[in-house]
VEXKEVEX-711006 format. One record per residue (C-alpha): x, z, y; residue in three letters. Coordinates in steps of 0.25 Angstrom, whole numbers, plus 5000, padded with zeros to 4 digits. Layout:
XZYALA
...
//
This chain:
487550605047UNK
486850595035UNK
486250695026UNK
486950675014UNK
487450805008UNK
488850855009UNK
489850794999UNK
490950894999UNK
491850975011UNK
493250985014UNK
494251055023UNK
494650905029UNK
493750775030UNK
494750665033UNK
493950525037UNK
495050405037UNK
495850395025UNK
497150315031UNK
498350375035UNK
498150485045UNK
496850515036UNK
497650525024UNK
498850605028UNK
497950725036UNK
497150725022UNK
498450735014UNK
498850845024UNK
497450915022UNK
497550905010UNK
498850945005UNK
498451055014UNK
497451105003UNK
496351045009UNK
495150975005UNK
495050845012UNK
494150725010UNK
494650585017UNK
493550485019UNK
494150345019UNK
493450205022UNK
494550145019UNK
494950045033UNK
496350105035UNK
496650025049UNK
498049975043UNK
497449905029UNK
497749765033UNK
499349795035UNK
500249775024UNK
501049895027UNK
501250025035UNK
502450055041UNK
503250175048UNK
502750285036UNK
504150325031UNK
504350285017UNK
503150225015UNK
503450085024UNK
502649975022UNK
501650045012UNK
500449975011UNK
499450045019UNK
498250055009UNK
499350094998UNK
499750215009UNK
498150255008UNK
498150234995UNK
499350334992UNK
498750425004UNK
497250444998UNK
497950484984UNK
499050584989UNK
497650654996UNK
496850654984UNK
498150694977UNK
498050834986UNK
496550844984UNK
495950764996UNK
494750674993UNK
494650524998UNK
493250475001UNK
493150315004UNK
492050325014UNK
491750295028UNK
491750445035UNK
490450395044UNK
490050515052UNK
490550645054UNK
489950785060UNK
490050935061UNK
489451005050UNK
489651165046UNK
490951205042UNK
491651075047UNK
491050935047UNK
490350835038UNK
490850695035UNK
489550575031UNK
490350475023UNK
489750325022UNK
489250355008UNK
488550475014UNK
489350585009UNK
489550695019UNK
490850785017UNK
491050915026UNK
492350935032UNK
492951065039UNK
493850965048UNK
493850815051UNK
495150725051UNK
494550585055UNK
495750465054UNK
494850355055UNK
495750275060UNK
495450135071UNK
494949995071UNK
496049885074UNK
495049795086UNK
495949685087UNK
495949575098UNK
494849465095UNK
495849345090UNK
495549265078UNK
496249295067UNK
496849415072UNK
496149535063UNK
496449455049UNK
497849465054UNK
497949625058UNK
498849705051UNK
499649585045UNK
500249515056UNK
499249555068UNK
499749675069UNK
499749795079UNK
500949885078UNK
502249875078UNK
502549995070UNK
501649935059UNK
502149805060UNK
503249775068UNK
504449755058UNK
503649665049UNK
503649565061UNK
504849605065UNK
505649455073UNK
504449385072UNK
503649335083UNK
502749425087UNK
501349405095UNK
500649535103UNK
499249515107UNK
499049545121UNK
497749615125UNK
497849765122UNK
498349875130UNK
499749885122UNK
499949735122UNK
501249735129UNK
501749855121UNK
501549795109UNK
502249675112UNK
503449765117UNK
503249835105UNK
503349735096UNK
504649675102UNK
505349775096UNK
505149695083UNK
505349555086UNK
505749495099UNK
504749385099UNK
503549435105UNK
502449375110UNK
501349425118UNK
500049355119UNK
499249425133UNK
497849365125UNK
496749445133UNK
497849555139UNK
497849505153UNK
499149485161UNK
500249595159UNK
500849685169UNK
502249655175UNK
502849765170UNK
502349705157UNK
502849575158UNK
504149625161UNK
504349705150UNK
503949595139UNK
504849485147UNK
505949605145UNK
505749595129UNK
505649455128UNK
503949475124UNK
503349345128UNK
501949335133UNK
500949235131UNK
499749225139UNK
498449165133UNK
497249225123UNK
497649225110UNK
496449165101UNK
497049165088UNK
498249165076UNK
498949045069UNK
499149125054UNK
499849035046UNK
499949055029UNK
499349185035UNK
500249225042UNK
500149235060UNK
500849125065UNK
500449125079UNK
499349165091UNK
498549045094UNK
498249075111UNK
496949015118UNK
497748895124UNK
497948855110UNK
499448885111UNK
500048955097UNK
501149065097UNK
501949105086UNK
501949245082UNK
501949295066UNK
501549435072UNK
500449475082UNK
500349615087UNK
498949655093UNK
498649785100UNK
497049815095UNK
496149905098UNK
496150015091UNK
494850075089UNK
494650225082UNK
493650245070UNK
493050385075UNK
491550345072UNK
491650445061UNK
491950565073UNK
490750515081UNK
489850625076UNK
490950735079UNK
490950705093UNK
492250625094UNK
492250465098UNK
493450385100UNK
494050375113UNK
494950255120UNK
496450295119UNK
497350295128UNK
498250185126UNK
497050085127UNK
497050035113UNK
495950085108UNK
495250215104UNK
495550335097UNK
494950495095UNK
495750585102UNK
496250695096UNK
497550795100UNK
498850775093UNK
498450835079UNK
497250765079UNK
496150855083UNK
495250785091UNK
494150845099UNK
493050895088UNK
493351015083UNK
493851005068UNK
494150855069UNK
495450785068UNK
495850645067UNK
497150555065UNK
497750425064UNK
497250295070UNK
495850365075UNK
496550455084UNK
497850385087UNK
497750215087UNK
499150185088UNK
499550275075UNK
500350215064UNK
500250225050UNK
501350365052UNK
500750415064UNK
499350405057UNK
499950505045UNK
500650605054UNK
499350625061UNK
498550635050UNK
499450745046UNK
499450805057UNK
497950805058UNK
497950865045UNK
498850985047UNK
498151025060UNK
496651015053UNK
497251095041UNK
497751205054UNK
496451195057UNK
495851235043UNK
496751355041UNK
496451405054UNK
494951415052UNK
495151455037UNK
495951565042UNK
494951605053UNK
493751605041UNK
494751695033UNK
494851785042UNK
493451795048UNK
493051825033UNK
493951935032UNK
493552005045UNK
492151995036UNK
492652055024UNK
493352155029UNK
492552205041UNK
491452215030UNK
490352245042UNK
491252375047UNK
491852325058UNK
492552195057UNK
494152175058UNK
494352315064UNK
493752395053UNK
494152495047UNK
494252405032UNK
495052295042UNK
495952405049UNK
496252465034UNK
496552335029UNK
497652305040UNK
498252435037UNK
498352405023UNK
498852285024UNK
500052335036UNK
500252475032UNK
500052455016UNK
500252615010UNK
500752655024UNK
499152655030UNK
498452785031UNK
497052845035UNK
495852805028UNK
495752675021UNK
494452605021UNK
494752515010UNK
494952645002UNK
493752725006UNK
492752674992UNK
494152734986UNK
493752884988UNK
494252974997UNK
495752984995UNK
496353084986UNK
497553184989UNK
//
């Protein structure tokens, strides 16, 4: 990290501005919080034309629900910085956050939702077509394809699943093995019972037609026609940012890519550092993504109150002992009494002694 002088400090540092980031800093801040997000502005969902499952909010354009986020957060105090959070470290008080520009901002806790990179399989064609009609999920996308033909690239560990999965939405389902190798029994038991056909072959590319997908093209040179083509990628989390905190990203346990681990509110295991959303969970959705961000949020903010409370109270065991004795003075034992027993006390007060002695 860098030397540059410290820009500012505040309760919460939030780095990743899409929607788990957003939410825990609409949380925090509603929570009277000073928060700053520092946003690069690569939300992972950006070439979709919509988000789906967010309950009166269907089909809202991704970057217009950022856009309303970012404003509702200012509108409660918080501060958006677009910048690249490039490092990270343990400074007094908390941590401080190096920016690309060079800016360094000091933090009393971390909530990273940096979100992951889409790897997809190396067909041509297939990442100009992502979030459009190669898609991934069918929570995402399945009613827009609803009854149409639908292709799954084989390959990843899910493969299978997915295709099951996206029968629910159309019962013409494809699924192309490409590089997956051949399928258990079991497996092909369980397609044959849905109606899923299978095709065997590499598939090498896409027949897009007025831009629109067509079909698969296979290595024999044989075309099928899909409109729709599901691929599981690898999901890979941006955690380069915790590196200096001691954190990496670890393999997660469902083989689709990597994530940093964390416990169910999203404390992971540097102390004072949460994260949410895509970084820590690859298979979130845009809902799942909020609700943790909030989550993360209310349990940082927990946090905060609990270390504000035991800096309140170590101050006034110093204020009151004043040197004589600590919380067990004769000053600290009075005040108790004054406070439970009111005019009921008796003896000698301490906090009276300056007064005089007493007079009959």
């Amino acid at each position: 990290m860098s030397e540059h002088k410290v820009s500012d400090e505040f309760d919460v540092v939030v780095v990743g501005g899409g929607v788990a980031g957003l939410s825990g800093a609409l949380t925090l801040a509603r929570a009277r919080r000073s928060v700053l997000v520092i946003d690069s502005g690569e939300p992972r969902n950006a070439p979709a034309a919509a988000a789906h499952g967010l309950l009166s909010r269907d089909g809202v354009p991704p970057l217009e629900l950022l856009r309303i986020g970012r404003e509702e957060v200012v509108g409660y105090g918080g501060r958006i910085l677009s910048d690249r959070a490039v490092s990270a470290r343990r400074a007094e008080g908390g941590f401080a956050v190096e920016a690309g520009s060079g800016r360094v901002f000091r933090a009393r806790r971390l909530l990273v939702t940096t979100g992951l990179v889409d790897e997809v399989p190396e067909v041509p064609g297939l990442r100009e077509r992502w979030g459009r009609d190669v898609l991934h999920c069918p929570y995402c996308h399945g009613w827009e394809v609803r009854d149409a033909p639908i292709g799954v690239l084989g390959g990843s560990p899910l493969s299978v699943h997915q295709a099951l999965l996206f029968r629910q939405w159309s019962p013409r389902v494809t699924l192309f093995l490409h590089t997956g190798g051949d399928l258990a029994e079991e497996e092909w038991e369980r397609l044959a019972a849905r109606g899923i056909a299978v095709v065997d072959g590499e598939v090498t590319g896409l027949d897009v037609v007025e831009d629109r997908l067509a079909g698969v093209l296979l290595a024999s040179g044989r075309r099928v026609a899909v409109e729709a083509l599901a691929v599981g990628p690898r999901m890979v989390a941006r955690g380069e940012v915790l590196a200096g905190l001691g954190l990496s990203a670890v393999e997660h346990p469902m083989g689709v890519g990597t994530c940093v681990a964390s416990d169910a509110s999203g404390l992971t295991e540097a102390a004072g550092v949460w994260v949410a959303g895509n970084v820590t969970d690859p298979t979130a959705g845009v809902p799942v993504a909020q609700a943790a961000g909030v989550q993360a949020a209310a349990a940082i903010n927990a946090d905060l109150v609990n270390a504000d409370t035991e800096a309140a109270v170590a101050r006034r065991r110093a204020a009151v002992s004043g040197g004589s004795g600590g919380v067990f003075s004769a000053v600290a034992e009075a005040e108790v009494a004054a406070r439970v027993l009111g005019e009921r006390r008796h003896g000698l007060d301490p906090l009276r002694r300056s007064e005089g002695p007493a007079r009959p």
